[in-house]
C-alpha positions as CSV (number, residue, x, y, z in Angstrom):
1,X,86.1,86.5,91.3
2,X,87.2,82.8,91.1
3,X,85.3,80.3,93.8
4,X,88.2,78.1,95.3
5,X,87.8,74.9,96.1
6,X,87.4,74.6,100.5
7,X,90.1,72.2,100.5
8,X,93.3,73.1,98.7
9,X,96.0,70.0,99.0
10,X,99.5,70.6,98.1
11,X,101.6,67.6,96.6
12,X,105.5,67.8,97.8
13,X,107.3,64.9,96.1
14,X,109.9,65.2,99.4
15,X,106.8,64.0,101.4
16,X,106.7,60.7,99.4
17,X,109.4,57.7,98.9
18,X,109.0,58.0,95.4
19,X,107.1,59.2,92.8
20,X,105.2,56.8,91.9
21,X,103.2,57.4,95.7
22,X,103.0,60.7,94.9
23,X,100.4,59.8,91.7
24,X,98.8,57.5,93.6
25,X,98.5,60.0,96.2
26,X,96.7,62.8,93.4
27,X,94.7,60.4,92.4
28,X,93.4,59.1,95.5
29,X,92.7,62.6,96.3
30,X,90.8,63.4,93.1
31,X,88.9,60.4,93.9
32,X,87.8,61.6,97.2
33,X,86.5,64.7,95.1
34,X,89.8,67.4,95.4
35,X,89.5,69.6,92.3
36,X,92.7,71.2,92.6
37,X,95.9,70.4,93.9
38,X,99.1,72.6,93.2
39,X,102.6,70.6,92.4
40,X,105.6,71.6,95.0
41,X,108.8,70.4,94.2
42,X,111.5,72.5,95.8
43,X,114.7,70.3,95.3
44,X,114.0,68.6,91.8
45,X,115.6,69.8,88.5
46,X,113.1,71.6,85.9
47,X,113.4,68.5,83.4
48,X,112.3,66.1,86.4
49,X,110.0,68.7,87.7
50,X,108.6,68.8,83.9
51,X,108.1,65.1,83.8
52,X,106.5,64.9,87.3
53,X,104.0,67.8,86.3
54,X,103.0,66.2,82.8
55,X,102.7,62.9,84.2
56,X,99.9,64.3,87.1
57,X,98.3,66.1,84.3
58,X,98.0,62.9,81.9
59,X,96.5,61.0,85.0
60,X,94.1,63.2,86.4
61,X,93.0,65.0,83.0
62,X,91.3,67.7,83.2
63,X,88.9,67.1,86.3
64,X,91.3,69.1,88.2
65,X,93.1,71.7,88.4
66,X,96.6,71.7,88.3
67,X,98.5,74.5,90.5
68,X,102.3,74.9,89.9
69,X,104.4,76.5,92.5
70,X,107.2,79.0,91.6
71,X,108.0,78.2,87.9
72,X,106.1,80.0,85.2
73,X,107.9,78.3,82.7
74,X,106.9,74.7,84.0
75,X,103.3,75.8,84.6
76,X,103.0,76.4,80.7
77,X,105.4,74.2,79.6
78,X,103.3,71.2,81.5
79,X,99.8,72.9,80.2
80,X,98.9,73.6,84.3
81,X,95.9,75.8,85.1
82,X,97.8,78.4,87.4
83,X,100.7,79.4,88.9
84,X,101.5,80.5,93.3
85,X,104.1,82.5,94.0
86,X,106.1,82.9,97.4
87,X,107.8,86.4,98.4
88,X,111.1,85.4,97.5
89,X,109.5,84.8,93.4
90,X,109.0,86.3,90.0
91,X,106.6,89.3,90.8
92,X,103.3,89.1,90.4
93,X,102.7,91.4,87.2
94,X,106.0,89.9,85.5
95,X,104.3,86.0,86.4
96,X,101.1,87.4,85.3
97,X,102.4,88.9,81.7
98,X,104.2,85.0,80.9
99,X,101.0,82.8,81.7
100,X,98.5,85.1,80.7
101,X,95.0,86.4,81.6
102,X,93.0,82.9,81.7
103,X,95.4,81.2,84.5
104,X,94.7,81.4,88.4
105,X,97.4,83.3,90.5
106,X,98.0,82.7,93.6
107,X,100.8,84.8,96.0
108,X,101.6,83.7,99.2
109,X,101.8,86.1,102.3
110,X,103.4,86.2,106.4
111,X,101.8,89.7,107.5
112,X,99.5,92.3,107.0
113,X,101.4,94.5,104.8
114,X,102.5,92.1,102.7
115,X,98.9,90.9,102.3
116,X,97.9,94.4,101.6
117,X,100.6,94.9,99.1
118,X,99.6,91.6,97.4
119,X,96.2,92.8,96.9
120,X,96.6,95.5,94.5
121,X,97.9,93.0,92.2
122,X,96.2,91.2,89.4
123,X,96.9,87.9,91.5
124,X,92.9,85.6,91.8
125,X,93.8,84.8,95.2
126,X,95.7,85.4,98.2
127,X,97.4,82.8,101.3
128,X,98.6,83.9,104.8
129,X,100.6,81.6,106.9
130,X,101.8,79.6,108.6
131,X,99.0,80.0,110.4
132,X,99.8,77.2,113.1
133,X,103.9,75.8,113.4
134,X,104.3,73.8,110.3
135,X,106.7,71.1,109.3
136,X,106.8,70.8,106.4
137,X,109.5,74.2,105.3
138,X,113.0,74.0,106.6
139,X,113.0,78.0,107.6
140,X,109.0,79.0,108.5
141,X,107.8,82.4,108.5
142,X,106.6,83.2,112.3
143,X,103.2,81.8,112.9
144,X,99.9,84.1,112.5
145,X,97.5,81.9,114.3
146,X,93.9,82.1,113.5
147,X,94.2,86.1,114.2
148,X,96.3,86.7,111.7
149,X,93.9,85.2,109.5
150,X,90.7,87.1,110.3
151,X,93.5,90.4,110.2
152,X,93.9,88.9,106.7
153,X,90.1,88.9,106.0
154,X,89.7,93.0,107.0
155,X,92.4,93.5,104.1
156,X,91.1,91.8,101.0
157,X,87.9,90.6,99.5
158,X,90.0,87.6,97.0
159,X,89.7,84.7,98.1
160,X,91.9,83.8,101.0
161,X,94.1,80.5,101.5
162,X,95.1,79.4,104.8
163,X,98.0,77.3,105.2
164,X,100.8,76.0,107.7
165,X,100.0,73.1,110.3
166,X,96.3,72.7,109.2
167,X,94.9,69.6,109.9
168,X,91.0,67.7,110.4
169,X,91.4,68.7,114.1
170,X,91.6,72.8,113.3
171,X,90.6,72.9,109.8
172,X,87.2,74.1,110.8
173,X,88.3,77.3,113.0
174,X,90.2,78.6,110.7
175,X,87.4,79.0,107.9
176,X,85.6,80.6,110.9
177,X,88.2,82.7,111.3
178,X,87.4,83.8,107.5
179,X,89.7,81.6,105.6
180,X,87.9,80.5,102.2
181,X,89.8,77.2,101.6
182,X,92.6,75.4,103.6
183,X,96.2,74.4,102.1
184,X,97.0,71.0,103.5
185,X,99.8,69.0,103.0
186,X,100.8,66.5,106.2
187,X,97.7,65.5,107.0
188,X,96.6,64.2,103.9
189,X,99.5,61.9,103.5
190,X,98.2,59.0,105.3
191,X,95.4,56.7,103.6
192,X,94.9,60.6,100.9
193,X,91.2,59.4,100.0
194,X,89.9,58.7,103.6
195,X,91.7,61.8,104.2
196,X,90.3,64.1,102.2
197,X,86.7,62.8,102.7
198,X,87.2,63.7,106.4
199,X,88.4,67.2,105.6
200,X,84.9,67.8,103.3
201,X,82.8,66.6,106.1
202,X,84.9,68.8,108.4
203,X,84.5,71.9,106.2
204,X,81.3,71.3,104.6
């Protein structure tokens, strides 16, 4: 079983004027000691998305590990170290047969039974969420507060991702709650570095 990182941070180029901030944002983060960070790009074309990906990858190296969200293709095309799904993507087994046996896979998950369905899969680790009101998807999945989470901790022994509205303030309940790592997008956006220091002294 693979041992995720406490702090998971999630790089959304629609959360940045450009891209250039988003690469200084990566490697601000990798700098504060992140070792893996998963690309999000829900609006960009694949050849943009491509460029983006391989770009992260030749800055950073290989001192983290590079996460991408959705596309199979992208996430071997740009040499990336594992793929997360949503709901509405590939399946897990048909993801799982295109990037192989050596790459993490992630599925994300809004209830119990999805969680439970998600766990008979070959995916390395699970998320539930949001788990508080979130900003940063156009159409959230209802909330699942921290009791969701611990619900989530009965179903599965993978490794369990929180994510939706976490921030320094209740970062630390949640892994109480039994959350291995926390996604976090928002509230690393300001000053990334200081940022994610904070969030490793919070979760330490």
């Amino acid at each position: 079983m693979l041992r995720i990182p406490r702090l998971y941070p999630i790089l959304d180029p629609a959360c940045f004027p450009d891209a250039a901030g988003m690469f200084s944002a990566a490697e601000q983060l990798a700098a504060a000691g992140c070792t893996l960070l998963q690309y999000r790009n829900k609006y960009g074309n694949a050849r943009l998305m491509l460029e983006q990906s391989r770009a992260l990858r030749a800055r950073l190296g290989s001192s983290v590990k590079f996460i991408m969200n959705d596309r199979a293709d992208l996430c071997l095309a740009a040499g990336f170290d594992g793929l997360h799904l949503g709901q509405d993507d590939l399946s897990p087994e048909s993801a799982r047969r295109i990037i192989g046996g050596d790459r993490w896979l992630g599925v994300s998950t809004h209830n119990p039974e999805q969680l439970a369905e998600a766990d008979k899969t070959s995916a390395d680790y699970l998320a539930i969420g949001p788990v508080f009101a979130t900003t940063s998807k156009v159409n959230p999945d209802p909330v699942v507060g921290l009791e969701g989470v611990r619900r989530a901790r009965e179903l599965t022994r993978k490794p369990l991702v929180a994510i939706g509205g976490i921030t320094r303030a209740n970062a630390r309940s949640v892994i109480e709650a039994g959350a291995d790592a926390v996604a976090v997008i928002s509230d690393l956006l300001r000053d990334p570095r200081k940022s994610a220091e904070e969030f490793f002294e919070i979760l330490r």
